[in-house]
N, C-alpha and C positions, 0 to 999 in steps of 0.2 A: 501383423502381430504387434501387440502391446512392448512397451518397454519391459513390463516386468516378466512376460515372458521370456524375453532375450537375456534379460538378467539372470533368472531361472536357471538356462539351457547355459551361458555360458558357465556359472556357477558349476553346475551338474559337470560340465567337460573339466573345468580346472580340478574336482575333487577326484574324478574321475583317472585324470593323467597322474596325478598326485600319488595319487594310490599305486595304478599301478607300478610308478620310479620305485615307491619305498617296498613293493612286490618284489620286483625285479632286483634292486639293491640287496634285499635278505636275504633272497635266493643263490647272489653272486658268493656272498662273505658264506655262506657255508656251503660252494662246493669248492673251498682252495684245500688245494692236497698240501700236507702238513709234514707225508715221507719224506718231500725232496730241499723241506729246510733243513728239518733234523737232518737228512744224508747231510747236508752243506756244515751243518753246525760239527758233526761227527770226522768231516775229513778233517775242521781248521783244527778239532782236537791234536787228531792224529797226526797231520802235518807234522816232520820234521822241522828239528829247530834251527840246527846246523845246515848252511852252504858250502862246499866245498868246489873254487873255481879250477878246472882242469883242462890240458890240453889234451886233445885226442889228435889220432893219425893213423890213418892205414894205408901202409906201402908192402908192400910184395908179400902180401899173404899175413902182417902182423899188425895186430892192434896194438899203440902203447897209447898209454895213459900219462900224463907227467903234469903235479901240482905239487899243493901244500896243505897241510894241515897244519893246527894248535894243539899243542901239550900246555900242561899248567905251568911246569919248571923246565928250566933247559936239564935237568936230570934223571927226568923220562926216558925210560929206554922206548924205542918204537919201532912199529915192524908194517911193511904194508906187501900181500901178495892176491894173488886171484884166486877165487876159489868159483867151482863150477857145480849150479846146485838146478836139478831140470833143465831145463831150456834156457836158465840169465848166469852171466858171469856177474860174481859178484866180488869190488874192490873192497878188502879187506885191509882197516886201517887200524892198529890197536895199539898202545900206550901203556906202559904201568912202569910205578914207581919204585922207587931205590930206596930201601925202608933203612940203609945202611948209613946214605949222605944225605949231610944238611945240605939246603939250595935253597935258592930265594924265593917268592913266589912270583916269576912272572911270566905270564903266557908266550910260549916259545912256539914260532912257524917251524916246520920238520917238512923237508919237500921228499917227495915220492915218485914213485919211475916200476909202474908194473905193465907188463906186456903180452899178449898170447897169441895165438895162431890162429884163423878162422877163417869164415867167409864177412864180408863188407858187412852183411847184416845184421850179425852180432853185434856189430857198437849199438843197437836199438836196444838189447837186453841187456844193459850193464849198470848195475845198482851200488851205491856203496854204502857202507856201515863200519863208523866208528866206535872201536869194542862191543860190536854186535847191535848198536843201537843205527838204524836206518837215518842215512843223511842226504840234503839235497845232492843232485850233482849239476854243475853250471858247466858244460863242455861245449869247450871253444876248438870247431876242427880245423887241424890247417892242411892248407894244401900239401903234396905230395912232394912236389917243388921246393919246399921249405924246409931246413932243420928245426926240427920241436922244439929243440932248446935255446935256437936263436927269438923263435916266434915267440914276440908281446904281448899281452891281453891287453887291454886300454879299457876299463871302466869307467863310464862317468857316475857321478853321483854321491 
C-alpha cells in the first residue's frame, strides 16, 4: 500500500473516532436527571436556619432533653414543653415579648429541661420548633452513668 493510502485510512479513523466522542459526549449532557438538583436546591431552601445544641438521656423508662436557646431581650417570657403529634414528639420552644417593659436588645440564652416517658426508640422521632417554625437539633447523648447536668458538650470550631 501507497503512502497516501495509509494517510487516507488513518484520516478516515481519526474523523471517524472524533465523531463518534462528540456522539457519545451529546448523548451524555442530555440524559442528566435535573429532579435530584432541584430536589437538592429545594431542601437547602427549606433547611432550617436555627441549631439548637442538646443533651439527651434515657434512664429508666424517661427521655429528657436539657439545652439552650436564644431570645432577643432578657424580657422574653419563654416556655418549652413536649407535644405528641403521630408517631414524633415534638420539643416545643416558644418566646414572646412584654409589650409593657422596656429592655435592651440583646440576645439572651434561656436553658430548657423537657422530659417524657417511652420506649429507647423514640429519641429517633423527636423534632423541635421554635414558635412553631422547625429547628435543627444537635443531640449529644450521655451515658446512663452520668448526671445530664453535670455532662459537657466540647465543640470545636
Amino acid at each position: 500500500m501507497s503512502k497516501k493510502t495509509w494517510t487516507i485510512m488513518i484520516l478516515t479513523a481519526v474523523i471517524l473516532l472524533t465523531s463518534f466522542a462528540i456522539y457519545i459526549n451529546y448523548n451524555k449532557s442530555n440524559d442528566i436527571d435535573y429532579s435530584n438538583r432541584e430536589q437538592a436546591i429545594q431542601d437547602l431552601i427549606e433547611r432550617p436556619d436555627v441549631t439548637v445544641n442538646v443533651k439527651h438521656q434515657y434512664r429508666d423508662g424517661e427521655h429528657v432533653y436539657l439545652g439552650t436557646f436564644e431570645t432577643p431581650t432578657p424580657c422574653h417570657s419563654y416556655n418549652s414543653e413536649i407535644l405528641s403529634e403521630l408517631n414524633q414528639k415534638i420539643i416545643s420552644l416558644t418566646y414572646s415579648n412584654s409589650e409593657e417593659e422596656i429592655c435592651s436588645q440583646v440576645i439572651t440564652e434561656r436553658d430548657f429541661r423537657v422530659s417524657f416517658f417511652g420506649e429507647e426508640s423514640e429519641s429517633e422521632n423527636v423534632i423541635a420548633k421554635i414558635n412553631g417554625v422547625l429547628i435543627n437539633l444537635n443531640i449529644f447523648e450521655v451515658p446512663q452513668s452520668q448526671n445530664i447536668e453535670d455532662f459537657q458538650i466540647f465543640i470545636k470550631g
